[in-house]
Residue frames as a rotation matrix with the C-alpha (Angstrom) as fourth column:
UNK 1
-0.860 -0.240 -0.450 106.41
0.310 0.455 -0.835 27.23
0.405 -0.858 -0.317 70.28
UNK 2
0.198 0.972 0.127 103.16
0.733 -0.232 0.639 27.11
0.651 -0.033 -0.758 72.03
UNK 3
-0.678 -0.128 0.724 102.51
-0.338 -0.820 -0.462 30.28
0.653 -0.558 0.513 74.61
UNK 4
-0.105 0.681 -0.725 101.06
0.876 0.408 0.256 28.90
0.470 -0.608 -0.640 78.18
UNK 5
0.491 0.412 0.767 99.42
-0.329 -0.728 0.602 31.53
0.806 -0.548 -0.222 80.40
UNK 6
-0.588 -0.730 0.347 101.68
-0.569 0.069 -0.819 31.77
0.574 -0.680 -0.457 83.86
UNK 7
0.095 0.530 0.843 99.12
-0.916 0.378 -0.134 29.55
-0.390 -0.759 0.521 85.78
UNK 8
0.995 -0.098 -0.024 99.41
0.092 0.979 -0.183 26.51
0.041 0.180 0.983 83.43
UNK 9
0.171 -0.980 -0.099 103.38
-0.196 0.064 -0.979 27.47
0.966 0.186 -0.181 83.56
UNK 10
-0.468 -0.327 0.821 103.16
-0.875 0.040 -0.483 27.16
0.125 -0.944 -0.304 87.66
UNK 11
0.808 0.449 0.383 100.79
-0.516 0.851 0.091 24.03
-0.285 -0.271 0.919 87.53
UNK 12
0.697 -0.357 -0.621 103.75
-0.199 0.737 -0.646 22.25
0.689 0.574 0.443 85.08
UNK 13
-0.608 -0.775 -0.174 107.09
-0.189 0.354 -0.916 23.31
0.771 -0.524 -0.362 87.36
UNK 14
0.237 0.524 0.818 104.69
-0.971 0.096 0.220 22.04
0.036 -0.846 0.531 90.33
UNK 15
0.729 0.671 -0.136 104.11
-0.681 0.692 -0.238 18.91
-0.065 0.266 0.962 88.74
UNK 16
0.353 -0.902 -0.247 107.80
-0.273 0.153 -0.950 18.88
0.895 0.403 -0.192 87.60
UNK 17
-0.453 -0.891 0.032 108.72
-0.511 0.230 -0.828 18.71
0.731 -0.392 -0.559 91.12
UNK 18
0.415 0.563 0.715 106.23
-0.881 0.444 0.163 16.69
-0.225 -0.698 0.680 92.60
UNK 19
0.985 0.141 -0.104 107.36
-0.171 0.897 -0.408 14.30
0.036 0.420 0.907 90.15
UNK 20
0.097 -0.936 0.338 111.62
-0.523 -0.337 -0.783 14.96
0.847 -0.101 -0.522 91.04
UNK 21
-0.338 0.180 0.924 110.31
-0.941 -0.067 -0.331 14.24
0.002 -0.981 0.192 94.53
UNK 22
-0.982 -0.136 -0.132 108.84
-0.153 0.979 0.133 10.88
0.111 0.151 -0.982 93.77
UNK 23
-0.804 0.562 -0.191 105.65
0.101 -0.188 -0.977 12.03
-0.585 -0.805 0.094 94.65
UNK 24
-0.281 0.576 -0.768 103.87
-0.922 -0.385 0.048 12.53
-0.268 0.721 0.639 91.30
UNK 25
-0.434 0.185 0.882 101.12
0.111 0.982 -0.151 9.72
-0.894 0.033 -0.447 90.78
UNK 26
-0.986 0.020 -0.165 99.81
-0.164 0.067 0.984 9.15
0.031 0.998 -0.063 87.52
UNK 27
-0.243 0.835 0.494 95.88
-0.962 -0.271 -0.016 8.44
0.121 -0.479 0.870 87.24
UNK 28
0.395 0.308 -0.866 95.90
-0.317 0.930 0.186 4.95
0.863 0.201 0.464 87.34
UNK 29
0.912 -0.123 0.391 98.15
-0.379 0.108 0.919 5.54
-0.155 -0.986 0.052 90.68
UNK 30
0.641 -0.747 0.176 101.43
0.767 0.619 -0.169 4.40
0.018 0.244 0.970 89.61
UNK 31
0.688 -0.142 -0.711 104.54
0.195 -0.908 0.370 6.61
-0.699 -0.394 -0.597 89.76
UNK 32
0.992 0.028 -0.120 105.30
-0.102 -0.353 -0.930 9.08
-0.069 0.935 -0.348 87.13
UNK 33
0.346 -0.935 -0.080 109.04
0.616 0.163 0.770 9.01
-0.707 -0.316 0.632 85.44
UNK 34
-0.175 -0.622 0.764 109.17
0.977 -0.014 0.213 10.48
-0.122 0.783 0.610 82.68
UNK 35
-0.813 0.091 -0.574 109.41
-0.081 -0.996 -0.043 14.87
-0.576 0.011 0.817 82.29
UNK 36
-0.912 0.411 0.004 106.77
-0.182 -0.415 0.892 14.51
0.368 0.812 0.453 79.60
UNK 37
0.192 0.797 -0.573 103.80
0.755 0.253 0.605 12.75
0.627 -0.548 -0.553 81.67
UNK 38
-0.416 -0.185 -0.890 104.77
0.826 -0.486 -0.284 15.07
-0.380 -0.854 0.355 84.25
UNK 39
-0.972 -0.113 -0.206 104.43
0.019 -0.912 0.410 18.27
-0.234 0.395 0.888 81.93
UNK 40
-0.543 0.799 -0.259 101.14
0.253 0.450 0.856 16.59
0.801 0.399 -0.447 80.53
UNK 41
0.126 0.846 -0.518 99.36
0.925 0.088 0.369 16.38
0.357 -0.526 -0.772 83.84
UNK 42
-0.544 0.050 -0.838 100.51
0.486 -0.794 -0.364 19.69
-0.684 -0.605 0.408 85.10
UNK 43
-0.921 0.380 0.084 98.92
-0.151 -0.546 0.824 20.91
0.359 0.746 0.561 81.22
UNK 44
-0.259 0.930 -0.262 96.05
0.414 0.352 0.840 18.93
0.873 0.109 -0.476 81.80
UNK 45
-0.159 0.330 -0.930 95.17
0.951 -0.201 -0.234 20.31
-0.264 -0.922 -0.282 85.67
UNK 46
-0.876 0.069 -0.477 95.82
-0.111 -0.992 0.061 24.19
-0.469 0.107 0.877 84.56
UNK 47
-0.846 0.517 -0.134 93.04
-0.167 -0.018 0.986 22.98
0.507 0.856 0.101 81.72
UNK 48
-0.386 0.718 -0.579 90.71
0.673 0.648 0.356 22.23
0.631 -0.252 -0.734 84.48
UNK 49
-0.290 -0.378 -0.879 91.22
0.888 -0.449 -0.099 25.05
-0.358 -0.809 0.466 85.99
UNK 50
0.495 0.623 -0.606 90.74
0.568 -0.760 -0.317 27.15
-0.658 -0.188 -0.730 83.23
UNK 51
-0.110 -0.892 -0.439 94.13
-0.069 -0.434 0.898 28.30
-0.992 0.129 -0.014 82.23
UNK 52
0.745 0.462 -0.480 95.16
-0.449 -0.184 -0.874 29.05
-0.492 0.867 0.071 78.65
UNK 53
-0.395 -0.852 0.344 96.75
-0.376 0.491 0.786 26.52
-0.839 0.181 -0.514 77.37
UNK 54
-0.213 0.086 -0.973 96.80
-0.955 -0.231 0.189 25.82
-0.208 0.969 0.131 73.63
UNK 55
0.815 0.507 -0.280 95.19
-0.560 0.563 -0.608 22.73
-0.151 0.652 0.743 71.70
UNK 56
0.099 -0.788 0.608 97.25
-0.265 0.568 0.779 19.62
-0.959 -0.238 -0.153 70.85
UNK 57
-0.267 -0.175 -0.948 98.56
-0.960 -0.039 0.277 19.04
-0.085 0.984 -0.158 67.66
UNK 58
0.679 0.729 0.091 97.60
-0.612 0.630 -0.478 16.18
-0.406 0.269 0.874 65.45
């Protein structure tokens, strides 16, 4: 199991409930459903940020 540093773990359950809320837009602007896009963009923001957050498998 990968190991996220606690900042990409607070960007995901953000994301998680932005996206509960109805509020989570995808980048194309559409709204997100599914837990995995959700988990994705909260990975992918912490990565912009910095955070340590582990390579994607192939």
């Amino acid at each position: 199991m990968a190991k996220y540093s606690k900042k990409a773990g607070e960007k995901v359950e953000k994301a998680m409930h932005e996206m509960k809320e109805g509020k989570l837009k995808s980048g194309s602007g559409k709204k997100v459903t599914s837990k995995e896009q959700a988990v994705a963009i909260g990975l992918s923001e912490a990565k912009k940020e910095g955070a340590k957050v582990p390579k994607k498998k192939s």
